[in-house]
Steps between C-alpha positions, in 0.01 A plus 500: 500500500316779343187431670664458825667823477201681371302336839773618731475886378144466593563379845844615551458500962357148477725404229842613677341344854473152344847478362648635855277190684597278243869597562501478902278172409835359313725636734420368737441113349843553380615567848323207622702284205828611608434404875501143363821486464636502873212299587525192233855546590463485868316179446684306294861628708603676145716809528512557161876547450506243177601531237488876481137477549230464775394737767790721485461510107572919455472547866126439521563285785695676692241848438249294599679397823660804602172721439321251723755535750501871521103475533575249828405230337681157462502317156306198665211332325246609729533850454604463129120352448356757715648770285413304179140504601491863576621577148224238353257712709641832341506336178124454559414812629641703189350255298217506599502879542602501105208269353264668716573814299503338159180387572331853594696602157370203313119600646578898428611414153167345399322784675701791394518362121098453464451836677704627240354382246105565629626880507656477212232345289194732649746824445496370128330696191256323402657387205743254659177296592362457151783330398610255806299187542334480858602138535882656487470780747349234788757230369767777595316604881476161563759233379805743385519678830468136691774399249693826542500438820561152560829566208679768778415237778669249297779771427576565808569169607762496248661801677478316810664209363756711347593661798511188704735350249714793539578447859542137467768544205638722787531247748626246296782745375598522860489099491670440207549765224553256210262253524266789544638646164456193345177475628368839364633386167293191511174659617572816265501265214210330594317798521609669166406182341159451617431828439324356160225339690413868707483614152288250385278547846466891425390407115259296653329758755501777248271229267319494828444866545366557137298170504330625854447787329291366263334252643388738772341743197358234281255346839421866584359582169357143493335535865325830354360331247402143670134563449462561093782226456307221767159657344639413095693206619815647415692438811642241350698702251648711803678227647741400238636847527544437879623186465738596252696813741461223750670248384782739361497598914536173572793413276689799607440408873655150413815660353535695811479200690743296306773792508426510897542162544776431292701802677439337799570139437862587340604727763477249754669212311822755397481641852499130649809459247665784634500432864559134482825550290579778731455238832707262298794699456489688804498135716687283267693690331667792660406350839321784707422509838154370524343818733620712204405299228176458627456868602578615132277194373199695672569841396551383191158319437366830654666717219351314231163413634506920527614474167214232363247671705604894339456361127231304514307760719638735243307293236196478626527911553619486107137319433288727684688839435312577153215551657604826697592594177192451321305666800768796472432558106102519576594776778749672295227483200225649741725742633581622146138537395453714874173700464647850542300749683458823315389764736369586814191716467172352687227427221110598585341417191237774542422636161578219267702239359640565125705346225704783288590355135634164648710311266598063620597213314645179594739428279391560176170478559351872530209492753420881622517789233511818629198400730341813707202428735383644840346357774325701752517430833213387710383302147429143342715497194480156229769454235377252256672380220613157314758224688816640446392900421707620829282508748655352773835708377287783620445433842828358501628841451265656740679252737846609429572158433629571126568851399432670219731504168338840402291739690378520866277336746339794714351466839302833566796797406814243566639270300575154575842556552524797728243249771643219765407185363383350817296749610305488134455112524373518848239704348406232229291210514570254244263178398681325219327227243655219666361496859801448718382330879681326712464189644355650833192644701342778345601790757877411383404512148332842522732634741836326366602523854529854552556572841320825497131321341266363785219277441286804501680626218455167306127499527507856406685415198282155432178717539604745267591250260125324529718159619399553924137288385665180382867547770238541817363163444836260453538263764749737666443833310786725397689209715415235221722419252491547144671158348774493264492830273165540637322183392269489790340839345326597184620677217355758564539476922844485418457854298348630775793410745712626290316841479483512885854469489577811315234687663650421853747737527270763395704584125408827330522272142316196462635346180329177348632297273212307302394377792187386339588314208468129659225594655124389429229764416348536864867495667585779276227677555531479871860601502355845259283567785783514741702715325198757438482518872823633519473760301593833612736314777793442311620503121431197309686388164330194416678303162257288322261441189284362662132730433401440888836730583405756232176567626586535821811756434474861503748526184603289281823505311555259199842372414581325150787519285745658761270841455175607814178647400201567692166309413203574572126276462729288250632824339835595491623874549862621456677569835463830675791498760404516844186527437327182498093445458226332642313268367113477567375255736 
């Protein structure tokens, strides 16, 4: 019930709405139940005066009578039905009324809970991304929240059911207050022991959740890889890992639907039980007047087909329920890791961008000692160095994405901390290693749908980044698509996209991230060309060691063993901070 409850304090007005519906809804079926009475009994000539039971049984028959009376109207079967259909048409209107708002909850639940998360995960530090597969994020946008939402749908229904069996117990106390006891004892016992097989159910869809999970994250990395594996024949080897989370899927989704089934099948035979024996003795036995007998029969069945419908409805909420769960823990972990935002200055990185003895390790694993460089604005700074030296780390901490342990990361005469965020990332273009396009035209994939960037602006951007000669002659131009991660391109088109992109918003900071390295000789030196021509525009921090990049820089920084040094012609100088030199053309 947790996960109902937890539901209902996030929609409390549509919650509270539903259960009111679903109450008139009863009310008036139950109304509509009791009417039977006079009119079975005014068909079959019964008054009900037998046997200390019948229409009369604790006045009902008599209330019903007199109240009809006092409205002017007479206990005849015609308007008996009339009023009996009214109250089926109430019945429907509240009912339909209540499922109508379930259903805009069940729809705003789905929303609400991957909005939630989508905030949640782009407010996170960048940390939180390194270590959560991607295949588990979009398993939790896209199947939890349908699951999540499907489990209060199925909740709900329960509470319905619950409800409805309420006001039938009602009526049949009215009818006859110990066979309804004994009743409720018969259908409470059913219920409590059953209860194994919800258990069993919710065992079932938790396997589910984690085995989704999984699954979901293994074909994600496997997708992103499809081309070395297919290229090496190793495909092959990918599929028994599938295979294997899917056929663990598939054996939990077979013990849900045994538990389901089995719930199902033995309510109706001990239900069946119940209301035979309960005809039996009621005819035979203690001799009943039929009208009553067959009145309490009905409400009866009602009350535990309510019953049936609440637990098995409950189960299949039970089976779906750990995946709100699941989705909440990858909110609550996002939320946790929230990027905070440390000041609220406005950056202009006019003078120069600087390092002051920054200290970072991961771990154990020292990267960055007491690392001090400057770069001036306006200029094309390199920092070369061996895999693994730190250079990304740096730009990284340029970013604000990681902070450092030790030191500061200056932009002009503020420090990182005392700047908004936002307002400093706006001002940075980024190109990583791993070209990142999307599966779309080449305007979205400069742009990335920016409202505020025209077509105009894309050309600008493609021009700048030498890709407007090869984009002005696709079949449909910036219109045409790229393929799948930007097969239909080049490597080193798809560099050049990705340069646009950062240059489209006009950044301050172009930062590259060896953008080069997969690259062949006359790419690279293309791409070197570009970048000369925008010197003096903006600042450049270009990460490589790749000799193309070196020559081309201003300054060159070299990083190795956690410690920066300038080099110069293939000589190495100690650091001088902030004041970093050229190197001849």
């Amino acid at each position: 019930m947790r996960f109902l409850i937890t539901i209902a304090r996030m929609y409390p007005g549509r919650t509270v709405l539903s259960i009111f519906c679903l109450l008139f809804s009863s009310v008036a079926e139950g109304v509509g139940l009791l009417l039977l009475l006079p009119v079975i009994g005014a068909v079959t000539g019964e008054t009900g005066q037998g046997k200390g039971s019948g229409i009369n049984l604790f006045g009902v028959g008599d209330f019903l009578t007199q109240s009809l009376s006092y409205v002017g109207l007479n206990p005849t079967v015609g308007p008996l039905l009339t009023i009996i259909v009214l109250c089926i048409a109430f019945k429907s209107i509240f009912l339909l009324a209540a499922r109508a708002h379930v259903g805009y909850t069940v729809a705003h639940v789905a929303t609400d809970l991957r909005l939630t998360l989508l905030r949640s995960l782009l407010a996170a530090k960048w940390e939180f991304y390194v270590r959560q597969p991607v295949g588990g994020l979009a398993n939790s946008v896209g199947t939890e929240a349908i699951r999540a939402s499907l489990g209060y749908q199925e909740g709900a229904k329960a509470v319905s059911y619950l409800v409805q069996a309420g006001v039938y117990a009602g009526v049949a106390f009215l009818v006859d207050w110990k066979a309804t006891l004994g009743v409720l004892a018969v259908g409470a016992i059913v219920v409590f022991a059953l209860n194994s097989l919800v258990r069993i159910t919710h065992k079932a869809g938790q396997r589910q959740t984690q085995l989704l999970t999984s699954l979901m994250t293994r074909l994600t990395d496997s997708l992103q890889s499809v081309k070395p594996l297919k290229a090496m024949a190793r495909e092959d080897l990918v599929g028994p890992l599938l295979s294997s989370d899917t056929r663990r899927l598939s054996k939990a989704l077979r013990r849900e639907v045994i538990s389901t089934e089995a719930l199902s099948a033995i309510q109706d035979l001990v239900f069946a039980i119940v209301i035979a024996a309960g005809l039996y003795v009621a005819l035979d036995a203690l001799k009943l007047p039929f009208n009553a007998v067959m009145v309490m029969v009905l409400v009866i069945a009602k009350l535990l087909t309510s019953l049936s419908k609440m637990q098995r409805d409950f189960q299949r909420m039970r089976s779906l329920d750990s995946a709100f769960w699941s989705l909440q823990a990858t909110i609550e972990g996002a939320t946790r890791d929230r990027e905070a935002a440390p000041g609220g200055l406005t950056p202009l990185l006019e003078k120069s961008l600087r390092l002051d003895k920054v200290s970072f390790s991961y771990g154990t694993t020292q990267v960055l000692r007491d690392v001090s460089l400057s770069i001036p604005a306006g200029s094309f700074t390199a920092i070369v160095g061996p895999s693994g030296a730190g250079k990304t780390t740096i730009a990284d901490l340029f970013t604000g994405l990681i902070r450092p342990q030790q030191g500061h990361v200056w932009i002009d005469d503020l420090l990182l901390e005392q700047v908004d965020l936002k307002q400093w990332r706006r001002m940075i273009g980024y190109v990583p290693q791993e070209t990142f396009l999307l599966h779309d035209s080449v305007f979205l994939n400069v742009t990335l749908g920016d409202a505020n960037l025209t077509e105009a602006d894309a050309e600008e951007a493609l021009r700048a980044a030498g890709a407007w000669d090869f984009v002005k002659v696709l079949p449909m131009g910036v219109s045409s698509s790229v393929g799948e991660r930007g097969a239909a391109l080049s490597g080193g088109q798809r560099q050049r996209i990705a340069i646009a992109r950062a240059l489209a918003h006009r950044p301050k900071l172009l930062i590259l991230d060896e953008i080069t390295s997969a690259l062949d000789p006359d790419s690279e030196a293309a791409i070197c060309r570009t970048l000369q021509g925008l010197q003096g525009q903006l600042t450049i921090l270009a990460i490589s060691h790749q000799p193309a990049i070196v020559q081309a820089a201003d300054s060159v920084y070299r990083l190795e063993r956690g410690r920066v040094s300038l080099s110069s012609n293939g000589k190495e100088s100690p650091l001088v901070f902030g004041e970093p030199q050229s190197l001849p053309k």
